[in-house]
Backbone as JSON Lines, residues from 0, in Angstrom:
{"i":0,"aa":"X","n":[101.79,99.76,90.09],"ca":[100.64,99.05,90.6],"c":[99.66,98.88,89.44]}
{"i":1,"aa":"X","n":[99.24,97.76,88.8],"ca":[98.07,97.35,88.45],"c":[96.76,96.59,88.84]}
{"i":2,"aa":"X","n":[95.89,98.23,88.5],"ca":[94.48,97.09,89.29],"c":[93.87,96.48,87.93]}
{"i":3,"aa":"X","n":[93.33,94.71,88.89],"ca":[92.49,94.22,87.88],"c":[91.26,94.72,88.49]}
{"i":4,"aa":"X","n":[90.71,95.77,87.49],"ca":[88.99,96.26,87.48],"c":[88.11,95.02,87.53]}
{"i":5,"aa":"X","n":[88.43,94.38,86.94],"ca":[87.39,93.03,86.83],"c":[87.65,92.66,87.94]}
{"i":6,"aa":"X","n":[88.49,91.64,88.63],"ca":[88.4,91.21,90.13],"c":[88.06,91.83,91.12]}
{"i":7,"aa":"X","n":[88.07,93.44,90.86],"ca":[87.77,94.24,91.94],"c":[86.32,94.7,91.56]}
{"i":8,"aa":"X","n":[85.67,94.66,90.65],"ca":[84.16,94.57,90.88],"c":[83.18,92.91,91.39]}
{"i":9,"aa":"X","n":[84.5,92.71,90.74],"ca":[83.77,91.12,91.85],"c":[83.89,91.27,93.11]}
{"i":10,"aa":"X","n":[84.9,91.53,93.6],"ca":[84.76,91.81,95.09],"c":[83.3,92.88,95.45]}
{"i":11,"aa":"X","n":[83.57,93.67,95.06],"ca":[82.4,95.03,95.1],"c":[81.56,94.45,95.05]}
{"i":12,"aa":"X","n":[80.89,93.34,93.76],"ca":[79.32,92.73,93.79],"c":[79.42,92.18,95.11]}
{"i":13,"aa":"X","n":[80.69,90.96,95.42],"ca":[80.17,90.49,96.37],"c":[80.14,91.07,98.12]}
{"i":14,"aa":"X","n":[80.22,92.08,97.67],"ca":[80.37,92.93,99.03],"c":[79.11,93.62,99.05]}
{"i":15,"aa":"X","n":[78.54,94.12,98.25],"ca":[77.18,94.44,97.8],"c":[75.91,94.0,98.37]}
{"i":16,"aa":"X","n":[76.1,92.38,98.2],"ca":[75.04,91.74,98.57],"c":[74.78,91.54,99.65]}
{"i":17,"aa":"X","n":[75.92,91.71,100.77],"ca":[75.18,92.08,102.12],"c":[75.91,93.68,102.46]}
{"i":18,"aa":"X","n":[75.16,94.57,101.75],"ca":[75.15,95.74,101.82],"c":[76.35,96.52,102.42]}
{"i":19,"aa":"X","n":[77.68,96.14,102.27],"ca":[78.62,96.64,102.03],"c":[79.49,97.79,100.79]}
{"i":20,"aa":"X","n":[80.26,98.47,100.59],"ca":[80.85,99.51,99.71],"c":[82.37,98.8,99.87]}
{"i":21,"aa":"X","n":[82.85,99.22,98.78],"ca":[84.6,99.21,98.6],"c":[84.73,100.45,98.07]}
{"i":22,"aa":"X","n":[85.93,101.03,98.48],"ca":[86.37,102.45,98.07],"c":[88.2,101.87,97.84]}
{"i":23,"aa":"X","n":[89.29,102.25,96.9],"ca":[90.13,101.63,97.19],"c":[90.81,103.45,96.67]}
{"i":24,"aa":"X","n":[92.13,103.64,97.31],"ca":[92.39,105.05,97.15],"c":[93.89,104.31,97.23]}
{"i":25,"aa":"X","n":[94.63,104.89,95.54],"ca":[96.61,104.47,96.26],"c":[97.38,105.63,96.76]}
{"i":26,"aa":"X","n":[98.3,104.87,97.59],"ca":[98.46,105.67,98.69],"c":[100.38,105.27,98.74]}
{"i":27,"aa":"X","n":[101.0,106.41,97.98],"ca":[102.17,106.2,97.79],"c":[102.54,104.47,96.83]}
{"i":28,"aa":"X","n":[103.38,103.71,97.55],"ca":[103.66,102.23,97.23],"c":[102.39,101.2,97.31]}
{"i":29,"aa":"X","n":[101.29,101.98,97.93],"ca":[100.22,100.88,98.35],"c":[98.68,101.36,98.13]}
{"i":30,"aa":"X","n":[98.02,100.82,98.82],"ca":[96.61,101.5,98.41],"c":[95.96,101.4,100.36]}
{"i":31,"aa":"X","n":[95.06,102.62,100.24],"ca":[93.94,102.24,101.45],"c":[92.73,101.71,100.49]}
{"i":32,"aa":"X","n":[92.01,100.7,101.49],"ca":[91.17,99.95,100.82],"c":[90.04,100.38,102.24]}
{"i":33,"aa":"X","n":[88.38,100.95,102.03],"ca":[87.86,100.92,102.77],"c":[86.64,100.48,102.4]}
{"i":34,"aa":"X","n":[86.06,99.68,103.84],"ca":[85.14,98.86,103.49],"c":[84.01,99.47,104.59]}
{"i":35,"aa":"X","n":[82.56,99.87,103.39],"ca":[81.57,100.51,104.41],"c":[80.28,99.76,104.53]}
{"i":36,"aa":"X","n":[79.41,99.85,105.71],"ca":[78.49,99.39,105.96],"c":[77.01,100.15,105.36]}
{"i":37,"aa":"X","n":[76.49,99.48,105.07],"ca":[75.16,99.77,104.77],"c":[74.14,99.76,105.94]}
{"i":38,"aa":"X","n":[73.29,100.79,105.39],"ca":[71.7,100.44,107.04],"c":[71.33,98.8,107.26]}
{"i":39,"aa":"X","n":[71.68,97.68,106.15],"ca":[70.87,96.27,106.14],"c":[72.46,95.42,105.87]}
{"i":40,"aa":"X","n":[73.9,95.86,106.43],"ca":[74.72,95.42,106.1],"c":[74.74,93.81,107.16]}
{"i":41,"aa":"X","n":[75.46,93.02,106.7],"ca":[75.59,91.66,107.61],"c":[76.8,91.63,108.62]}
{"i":42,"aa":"X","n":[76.9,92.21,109.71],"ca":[77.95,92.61,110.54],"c":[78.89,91.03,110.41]}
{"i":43,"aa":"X","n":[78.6,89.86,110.83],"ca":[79.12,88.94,110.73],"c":[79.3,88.25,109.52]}
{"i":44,"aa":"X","n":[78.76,88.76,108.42],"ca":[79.14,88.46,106.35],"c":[80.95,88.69,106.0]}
{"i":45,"aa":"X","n":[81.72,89.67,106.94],"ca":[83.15,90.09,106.89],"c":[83.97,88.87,106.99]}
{"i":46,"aa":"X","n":[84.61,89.12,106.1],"ca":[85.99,88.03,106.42],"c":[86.72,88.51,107.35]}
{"i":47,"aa":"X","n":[87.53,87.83,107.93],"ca":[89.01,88.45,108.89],"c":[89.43,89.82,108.18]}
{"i":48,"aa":"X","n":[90.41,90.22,108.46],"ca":[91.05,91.25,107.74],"c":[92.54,90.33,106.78]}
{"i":49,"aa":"X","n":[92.82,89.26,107.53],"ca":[93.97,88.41,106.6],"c":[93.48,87.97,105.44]}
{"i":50,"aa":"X","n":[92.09,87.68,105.51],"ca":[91.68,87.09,104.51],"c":[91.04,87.64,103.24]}
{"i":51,"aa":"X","n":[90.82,88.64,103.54],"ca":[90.31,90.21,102.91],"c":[91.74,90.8,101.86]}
{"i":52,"aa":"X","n":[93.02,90.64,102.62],"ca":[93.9,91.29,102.66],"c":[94.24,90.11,100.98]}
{"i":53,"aa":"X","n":[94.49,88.97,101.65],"ca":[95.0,88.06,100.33],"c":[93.84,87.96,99.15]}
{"i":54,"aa":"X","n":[92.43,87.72,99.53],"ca":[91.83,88.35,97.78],"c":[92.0,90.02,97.39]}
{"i":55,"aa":"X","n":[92.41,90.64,98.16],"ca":[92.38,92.2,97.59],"c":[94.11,92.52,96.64]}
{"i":56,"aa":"X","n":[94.45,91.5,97.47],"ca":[96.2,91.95,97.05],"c":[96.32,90.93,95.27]}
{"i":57,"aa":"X","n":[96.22,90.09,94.75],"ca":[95.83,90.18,93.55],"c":[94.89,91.41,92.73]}
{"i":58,"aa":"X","n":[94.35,91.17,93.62],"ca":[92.83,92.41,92.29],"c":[93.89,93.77,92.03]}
{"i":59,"aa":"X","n":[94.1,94.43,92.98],"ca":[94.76,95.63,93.17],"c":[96.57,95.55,92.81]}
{"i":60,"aa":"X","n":[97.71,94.56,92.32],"ca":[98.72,94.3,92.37],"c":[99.54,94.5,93.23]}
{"i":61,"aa":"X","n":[99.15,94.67,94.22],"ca":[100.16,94.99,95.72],"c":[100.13,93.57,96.6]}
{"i":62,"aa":"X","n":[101.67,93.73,97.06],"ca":[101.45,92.78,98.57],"c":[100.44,93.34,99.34]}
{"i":63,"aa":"X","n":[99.93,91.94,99.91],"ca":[99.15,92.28,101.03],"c":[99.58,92.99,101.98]}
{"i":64,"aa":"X","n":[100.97,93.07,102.8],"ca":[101.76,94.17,103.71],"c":[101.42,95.82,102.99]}
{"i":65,"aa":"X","n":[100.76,95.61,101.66],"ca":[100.79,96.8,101.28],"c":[99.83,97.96,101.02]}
{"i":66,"aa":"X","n":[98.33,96.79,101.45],"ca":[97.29,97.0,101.82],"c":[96.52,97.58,103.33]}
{"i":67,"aa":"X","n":[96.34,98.9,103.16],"ca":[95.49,99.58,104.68],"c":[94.33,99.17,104.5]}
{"i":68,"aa":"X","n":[93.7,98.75,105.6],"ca":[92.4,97.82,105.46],"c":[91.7,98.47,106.07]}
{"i":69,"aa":"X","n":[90.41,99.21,106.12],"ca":[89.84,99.28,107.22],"c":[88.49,98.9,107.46]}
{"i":70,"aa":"X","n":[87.73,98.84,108.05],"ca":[86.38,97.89,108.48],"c":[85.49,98.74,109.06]}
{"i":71,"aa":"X","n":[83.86,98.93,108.79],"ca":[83.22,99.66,109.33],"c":[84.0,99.62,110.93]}
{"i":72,"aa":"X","n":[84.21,98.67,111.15],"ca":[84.34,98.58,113.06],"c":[85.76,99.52,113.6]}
{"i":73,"aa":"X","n":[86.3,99.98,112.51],"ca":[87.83,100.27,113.15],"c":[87.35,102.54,112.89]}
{"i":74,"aa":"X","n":[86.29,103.09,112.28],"ca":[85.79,104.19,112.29],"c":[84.77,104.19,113.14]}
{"i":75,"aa":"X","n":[84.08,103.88,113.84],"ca":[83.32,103.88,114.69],"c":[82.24,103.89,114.48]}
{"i":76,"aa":"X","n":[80.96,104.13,115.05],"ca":[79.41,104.13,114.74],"c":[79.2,105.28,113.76]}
């Protein structure tokens, strides 16, 4: 697996600006990728998770099948 650091702080800035976090952890063949909310985050700023899945899977060198996604909404309040 190769991550591109550069594409993946682009993601990060742009996740940033409506007060979102990226954490990306590899995980055997793949990586978990988690995405956190901020106190001033934009609940509706999220892409799908498909669409999340295909810019993350370049940055990080994995298929997207190879990507665990998860979304403030799928850990609870």
């Amino acid at each position: 697996m190769t991550i591109d650091e550069t594409a993946l702080d682009g993601l990060r800035s742009t996740l940033a600006a409506d007060d979102y976090a990226l954490a990306v952890t590899e995980s055997g063949a793949g990586v978990e990728v988690r995405i956190t909310a901020g106190a001033d985050a934009c609940a509706e700023c999220l892409v799908p998770k498909p669409i999340m899945r295909s810019m993350l899977g370049p940055a990080l060198g994995v298929p997207e099948e190879a990507i665990a996604l998860l979304y403030p909404s799928d850990t609870g309040p």
